[in-house]
VMD Tcl script that draws the C-alpha trace (Angstrom):
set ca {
  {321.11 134.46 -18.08}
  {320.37 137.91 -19.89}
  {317.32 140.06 -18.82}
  {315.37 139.40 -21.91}
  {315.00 135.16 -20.90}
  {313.83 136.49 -17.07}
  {311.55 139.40 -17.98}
  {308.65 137.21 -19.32}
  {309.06 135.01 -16.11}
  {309.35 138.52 -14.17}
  {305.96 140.14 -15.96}
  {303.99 137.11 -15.50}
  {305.17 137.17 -11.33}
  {304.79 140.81 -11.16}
  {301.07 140.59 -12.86}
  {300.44 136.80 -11.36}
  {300.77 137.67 -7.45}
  {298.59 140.85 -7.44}
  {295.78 139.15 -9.33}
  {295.91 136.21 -6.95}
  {295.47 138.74 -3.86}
  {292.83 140.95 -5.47}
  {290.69 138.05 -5.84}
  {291.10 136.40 -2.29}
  {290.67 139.88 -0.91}
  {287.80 140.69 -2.73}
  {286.03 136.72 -1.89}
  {287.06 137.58 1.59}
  {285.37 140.92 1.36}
  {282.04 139.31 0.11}
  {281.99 136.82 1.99}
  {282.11 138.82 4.87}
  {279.71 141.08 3.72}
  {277.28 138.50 2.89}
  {277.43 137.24 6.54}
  {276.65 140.83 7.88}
  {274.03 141.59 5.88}
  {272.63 138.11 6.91}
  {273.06 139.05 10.48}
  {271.82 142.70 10.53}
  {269.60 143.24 7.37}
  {268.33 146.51 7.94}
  {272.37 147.76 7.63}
  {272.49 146.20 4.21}
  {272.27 149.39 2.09}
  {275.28 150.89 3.98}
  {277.32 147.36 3.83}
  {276.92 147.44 0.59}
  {278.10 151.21 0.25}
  {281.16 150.04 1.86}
  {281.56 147.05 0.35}
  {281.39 148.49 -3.35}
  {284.33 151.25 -2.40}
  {286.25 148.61 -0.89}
  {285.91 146.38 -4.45}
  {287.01 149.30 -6.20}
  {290.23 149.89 -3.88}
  {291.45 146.57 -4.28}
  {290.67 146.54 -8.29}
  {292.55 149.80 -8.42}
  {295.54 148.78 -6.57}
  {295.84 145.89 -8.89}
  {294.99 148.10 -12.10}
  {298.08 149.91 -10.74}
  {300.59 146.90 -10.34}
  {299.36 146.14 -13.56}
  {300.12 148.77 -15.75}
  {303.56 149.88 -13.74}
  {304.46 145.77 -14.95}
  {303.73 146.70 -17.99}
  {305.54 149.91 -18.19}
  {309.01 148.61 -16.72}
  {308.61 145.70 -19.01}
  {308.30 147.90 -22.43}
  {311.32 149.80 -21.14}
  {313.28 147.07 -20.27}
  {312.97 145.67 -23.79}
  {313.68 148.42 -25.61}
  {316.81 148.18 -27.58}
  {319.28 150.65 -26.30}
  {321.58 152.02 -29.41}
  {325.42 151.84 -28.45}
  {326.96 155.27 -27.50}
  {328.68 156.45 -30.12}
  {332.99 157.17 -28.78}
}
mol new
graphics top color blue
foreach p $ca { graphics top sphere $p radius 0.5 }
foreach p [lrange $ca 0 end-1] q [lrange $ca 1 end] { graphics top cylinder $p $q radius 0.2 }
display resetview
């Protein structure tokens, strides 16, 4: 096995597993935030304030994992010339 048959296996992992725990972090996030507010509604403007900078933590850490995927993957396929002796 050469690196160009794992590395579409190794993008979709690398972009695959991040997704999957933005998105149960940010249900778990609403769903907790949800029940708060429920319990306490005059705190709902500031749960809300937190809840929105939390959301946009999680989407940026996955924006991240994203694009450095992407990056090692477009150098890994790039065709290196031989050294000429």
């Amino acid at each position: 096995m050469n690196s160009n048959t794992v590395l579409p296996l190794a993008v979709a992992m690398m972009i695959g597993v991040p997704a999957l725990g933005s998105c149960l972090g940010i249900g778990l996030a609403a769903m907790k935030s949800l029940e708060s507010a429920a319990r306490q509604p005059e705190l709902t403007p500031m749960l809300q304030a937190k809840f929105f900078v939390s959301v946009g933590v999680l989407d940026g850490a996955f924006i991240i994992a994203t694009g450095l995927t992407l990056w090692f993957a477009t150098r890994s396929a790039r065709k290196v010339p031989p050294r000429a002796r």
